[in-house]
N, C-alpha and C positions, 0 to 999 in steps of 0.2 A: 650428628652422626658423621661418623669419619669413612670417604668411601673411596672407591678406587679409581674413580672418575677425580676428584679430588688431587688424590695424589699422583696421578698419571698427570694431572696440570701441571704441577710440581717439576716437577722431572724434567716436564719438557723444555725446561728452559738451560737445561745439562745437555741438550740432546747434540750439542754443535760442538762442543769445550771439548777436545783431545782425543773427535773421537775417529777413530782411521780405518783403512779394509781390516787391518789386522787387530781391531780392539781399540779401549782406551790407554789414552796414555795420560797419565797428567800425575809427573812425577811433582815430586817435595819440590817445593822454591820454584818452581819454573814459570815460563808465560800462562801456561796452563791454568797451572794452579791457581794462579792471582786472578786470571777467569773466574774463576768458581767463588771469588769474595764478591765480583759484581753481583753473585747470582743470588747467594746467602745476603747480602744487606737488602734485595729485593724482598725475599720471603719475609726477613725480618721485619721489613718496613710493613709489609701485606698482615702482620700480626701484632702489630703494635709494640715491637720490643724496638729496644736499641745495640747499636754492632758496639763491640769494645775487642780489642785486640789483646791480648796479653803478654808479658814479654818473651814465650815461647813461641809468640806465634799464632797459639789456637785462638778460632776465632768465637766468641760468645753473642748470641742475642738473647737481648738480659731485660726481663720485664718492669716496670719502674718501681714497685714493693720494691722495699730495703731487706735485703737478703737476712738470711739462706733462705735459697731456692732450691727447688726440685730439678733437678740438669736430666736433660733427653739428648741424646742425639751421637752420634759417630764419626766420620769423616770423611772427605772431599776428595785426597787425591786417590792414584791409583798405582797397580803395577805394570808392566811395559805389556801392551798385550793384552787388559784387564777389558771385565766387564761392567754393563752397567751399574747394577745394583750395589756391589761391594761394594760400603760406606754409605753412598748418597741416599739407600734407600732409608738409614734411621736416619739422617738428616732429616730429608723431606716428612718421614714420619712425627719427628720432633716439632717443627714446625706446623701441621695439622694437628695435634696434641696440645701445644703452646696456644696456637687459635683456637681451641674447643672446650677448655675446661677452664671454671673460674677459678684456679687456685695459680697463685707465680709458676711458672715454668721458665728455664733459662735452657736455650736449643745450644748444645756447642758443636763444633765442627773441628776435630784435632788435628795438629800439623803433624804432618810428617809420619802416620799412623802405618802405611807399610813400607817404608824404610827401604825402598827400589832403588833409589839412587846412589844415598849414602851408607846403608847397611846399617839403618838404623831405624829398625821398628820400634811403632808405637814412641816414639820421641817427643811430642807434644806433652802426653797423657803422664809420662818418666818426670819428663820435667816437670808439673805441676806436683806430681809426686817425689821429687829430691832425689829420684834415682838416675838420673844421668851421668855419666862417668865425663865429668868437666874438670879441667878444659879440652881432655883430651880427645871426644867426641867432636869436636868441632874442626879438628886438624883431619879429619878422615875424605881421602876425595872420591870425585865418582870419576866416571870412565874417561873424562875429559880433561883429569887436571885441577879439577877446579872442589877449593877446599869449603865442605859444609858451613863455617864459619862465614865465609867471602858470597855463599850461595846467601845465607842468612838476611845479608846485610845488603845485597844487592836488592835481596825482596820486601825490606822495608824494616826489618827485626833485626836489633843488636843486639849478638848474640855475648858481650859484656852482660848483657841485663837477663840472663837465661837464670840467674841465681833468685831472681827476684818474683821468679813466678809462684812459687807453695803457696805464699798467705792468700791466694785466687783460689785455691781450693776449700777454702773457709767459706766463698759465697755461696756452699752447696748443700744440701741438707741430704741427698744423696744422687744417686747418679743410674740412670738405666739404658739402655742399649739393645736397639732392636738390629738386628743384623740376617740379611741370607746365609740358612743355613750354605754348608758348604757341605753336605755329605746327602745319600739319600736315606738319610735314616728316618727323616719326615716321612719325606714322600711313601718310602716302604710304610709306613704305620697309618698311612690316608690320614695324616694331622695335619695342619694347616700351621701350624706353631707350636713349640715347643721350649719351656721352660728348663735354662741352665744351670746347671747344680757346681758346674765347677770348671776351669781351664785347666787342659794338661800342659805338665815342666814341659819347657822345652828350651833347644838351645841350637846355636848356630854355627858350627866351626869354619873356620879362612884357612885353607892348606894353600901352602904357597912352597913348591917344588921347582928347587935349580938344577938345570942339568948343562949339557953344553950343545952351542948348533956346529951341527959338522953337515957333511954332505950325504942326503939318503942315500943315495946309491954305493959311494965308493968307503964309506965307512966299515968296518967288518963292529959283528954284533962284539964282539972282545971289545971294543973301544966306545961301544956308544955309551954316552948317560942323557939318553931319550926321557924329558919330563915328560911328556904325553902317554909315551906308554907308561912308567911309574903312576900317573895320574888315574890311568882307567885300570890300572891291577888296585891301585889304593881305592877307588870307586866302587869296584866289587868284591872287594875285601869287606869295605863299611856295608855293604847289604848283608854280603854272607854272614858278617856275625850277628848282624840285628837282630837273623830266623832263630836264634836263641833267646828270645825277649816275646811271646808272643802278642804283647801292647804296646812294642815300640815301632813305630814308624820313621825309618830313614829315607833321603831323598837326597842326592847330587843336584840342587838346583842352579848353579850356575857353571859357566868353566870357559878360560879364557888364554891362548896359547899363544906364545913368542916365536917364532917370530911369523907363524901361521901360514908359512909358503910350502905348495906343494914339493918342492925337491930338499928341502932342511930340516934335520931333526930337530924336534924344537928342544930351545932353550930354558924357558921360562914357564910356569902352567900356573893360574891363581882357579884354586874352585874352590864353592861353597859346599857345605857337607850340612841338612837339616836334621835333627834327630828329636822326636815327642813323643813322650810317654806321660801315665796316668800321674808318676812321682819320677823323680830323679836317681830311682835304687836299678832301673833298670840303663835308663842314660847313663849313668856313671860306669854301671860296666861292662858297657858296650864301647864305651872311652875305652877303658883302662886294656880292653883286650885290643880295639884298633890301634894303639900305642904301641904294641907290642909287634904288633902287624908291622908297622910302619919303621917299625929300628929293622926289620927282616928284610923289607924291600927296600929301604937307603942301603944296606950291605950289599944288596945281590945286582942292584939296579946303577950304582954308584951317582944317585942322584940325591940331594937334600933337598929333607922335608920339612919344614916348619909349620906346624899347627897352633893357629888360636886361639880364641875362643871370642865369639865376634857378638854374638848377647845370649844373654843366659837368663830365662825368666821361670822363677818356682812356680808349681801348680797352684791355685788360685781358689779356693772356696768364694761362692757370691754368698752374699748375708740368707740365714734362714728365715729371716723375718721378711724380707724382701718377696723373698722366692713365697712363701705360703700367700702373701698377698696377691702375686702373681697365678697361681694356683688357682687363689677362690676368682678372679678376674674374669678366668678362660674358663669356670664352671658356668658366671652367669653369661657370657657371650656365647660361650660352645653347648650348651647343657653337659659338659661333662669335664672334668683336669686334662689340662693337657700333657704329655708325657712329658719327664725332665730326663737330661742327658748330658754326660760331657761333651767338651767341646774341644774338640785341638789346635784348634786356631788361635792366635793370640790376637788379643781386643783388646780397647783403650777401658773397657770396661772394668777387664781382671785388672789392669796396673791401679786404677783408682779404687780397686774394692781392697785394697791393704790399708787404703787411709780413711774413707768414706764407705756407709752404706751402696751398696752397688748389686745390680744383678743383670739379668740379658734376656731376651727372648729370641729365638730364630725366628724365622720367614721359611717354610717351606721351598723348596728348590726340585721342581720335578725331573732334573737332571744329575743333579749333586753335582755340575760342572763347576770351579770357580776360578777368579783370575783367569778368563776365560772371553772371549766374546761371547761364548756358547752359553752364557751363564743367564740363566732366568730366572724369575717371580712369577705369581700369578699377584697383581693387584689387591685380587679380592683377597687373598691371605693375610697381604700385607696390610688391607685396613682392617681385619681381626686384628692383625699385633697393634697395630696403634690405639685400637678400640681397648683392647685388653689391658696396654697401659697406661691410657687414658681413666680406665675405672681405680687402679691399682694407685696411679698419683690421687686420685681423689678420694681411696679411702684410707690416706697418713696421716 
């Protein structure tokens, strides 16, 4: 029996790795991070599997059967500010799973899974599945300077060898993913877990807006091309048209300004623009009308805007055969199914369910907080989801 004493031991050995007043931190490649491999070959040793690294990086503990295996598990790092549970908690559940039932289990742990650093989600998970955009992902830096590639290779992974990871998705028979929910759709329904029917599209845009710095004060508004202010009229432009989509979700999550001194108009503005919906019929034209937006306010604002498009992942169905197993799982654990739902979040689960059988279970979350310090579990939920797809690996 898998229980929450169990996996709270688990855990506790994350409890030191990146974690600050303001949350975790433990981005892609960093000191952090390489933490967290001490801590996975521990579990791994305590279950009798052995570590293998792949040349993306993810890391695997791989039971001694000659494959395919059944793959569980999530990943290690985090985002700036993050909380506990996002990723580590299906790790640790993978591993409890891995130690309890007699069938092969192989526990992975993805790299690079929320892309905080380099702007590149779920990258691990891409590359075992051939969708990375190489070489050119690897030339992307983070706020330092310092190119993904060079981050790569500093942390022990050539990323030359990034082409060679696919035929490692062969060792799998399929793939499951237990994760904190991130909404309270749980918690509202009193479920403990709840099985995922699908990930919604979503995608990521990089606006980068040049203007020029002059002097706040003695500039007169005829002469300014202020990025900051273009930035936050283009910012509430991207909300105002999204209220015409009522399943799309937009969000400004980051934004970073030149030359950031109180008496200078700034020059320069880079922000990230989030936008997810259930398909891409509503993302698209919410694009094509912010485009429009945006040729309106370079004319009036005399500042250039350039937009990219910085990852872009289609909605995601997980296997129906998966999911019903999962289903009958949480009838003999719960006496009863537990509800299924979309998910908006992007998992290393949905990237690997386009090549491999895959599905997901949430973790109740009584706050719906995530990427959050504030972000909780109850344990005892979480050893439901391991218990549930501990029955579900054992009846394929």
């Amino acid at each position: 029996m898998i229980t929450s004493d169990a996996l709270a031991a688990r855990l506790v050995g994350l409890a030191d790795i990146g974690v600050r007043a303001d949350g975790v931190c433990r981005l892609a490649w960093s000191e952090e991070d390489a933490a967290t491999r001490a801590w996975f070959e521990e579990q791994a040793g305590g279950a009798g599997l052995r570590v293998a690294r792949d040349p993306a990086g993810n890391l695997w503990a791989c039971p001694e059967a000659d494959p395919p295996w059944w793959g569980i598990g999530s990943h290690l790092d985090s985002v700036r500010g993050g909380g506990r549970f996002d990723g580590p908690l299906g790790v640790a559940c993978g591993f409890a799973i891995a130690d309890g039932v007699p069938r092969p289990v192989a526990v992975l742990s993805f790299a690079d899974e929320e892309g905080a650093r380099f702007n590149t989600p779920t990258f691990g998970s891409k590359a075992l599945s051939g969708r990375l955009d190489l070489p050119g992902v690897l030339d992307r830096p983070d706020d330092a300077g310092v190119r993904l590639g060079d981050a790569m290779r500093e942390a022990g992974v050539d990323p030359d060898g990034i082409g060679e990871a696919p035929p490692w998705l062969g060792r799998l028979s399929g793939f499951i993913e237990i994760h904190i929910d991130q909404t309270t759709e749980l918690a509202g329904a009193s479920e403990p877990v709840g099985v995922v029917t699908s990930l919604a599209a979503r995608t990521r845009l990089q606006a980068h807006l040049y203007g020029r710095a002059d002097h706040a004060g003695t500039t007169p508004r005829s002469e300014r091309r202020d990025a900051l202010s273009a930035a936050a009229r283009l910012i509430v432009a991207a909300e105002e048209i999204a209220r015409a989509h009522p399943t799309l979700t937009v969000t400004t999550s980051r934004i970073i300004a030149q030359p950031n001194a109180p008496t200078t108009i700034a020059a320069e503005v880079r922000l990230w623009i989030d936008a997810r919906a259930p398909s891409f019929a509503a993302i698209d034209a919410w694009r094509s009308h912010l485009d429009e937006r945006l040729r309106e306010l370079e004319a009036c604002s005399g500042v250039e805007i350039d937009v990219s498009v910085a990852s872009r992942s289609d909605a995601r169905e997980f296997s129906p055969e998966l999911r019903r197993k999962l289903i009958r799982a949480t009838e003999d654990v719960l006496g009863h199914a537990a509800p299924e739902l979309v998910c908006f979040a992007g998992h290393d689960a949905g990237v690997l369910a386009e090549r491999v059988p895959a599905a997901m279970l949430l973790v109740r979350n009584p706050t719906g907080i995530s990427h959050s310090p504030a972000e909780t579990v109850e344990l005892e939920d979480a050893a439901i989801a391991a218990q549930v797809v501990a029955r579900a690996v054992e009846a394929t």
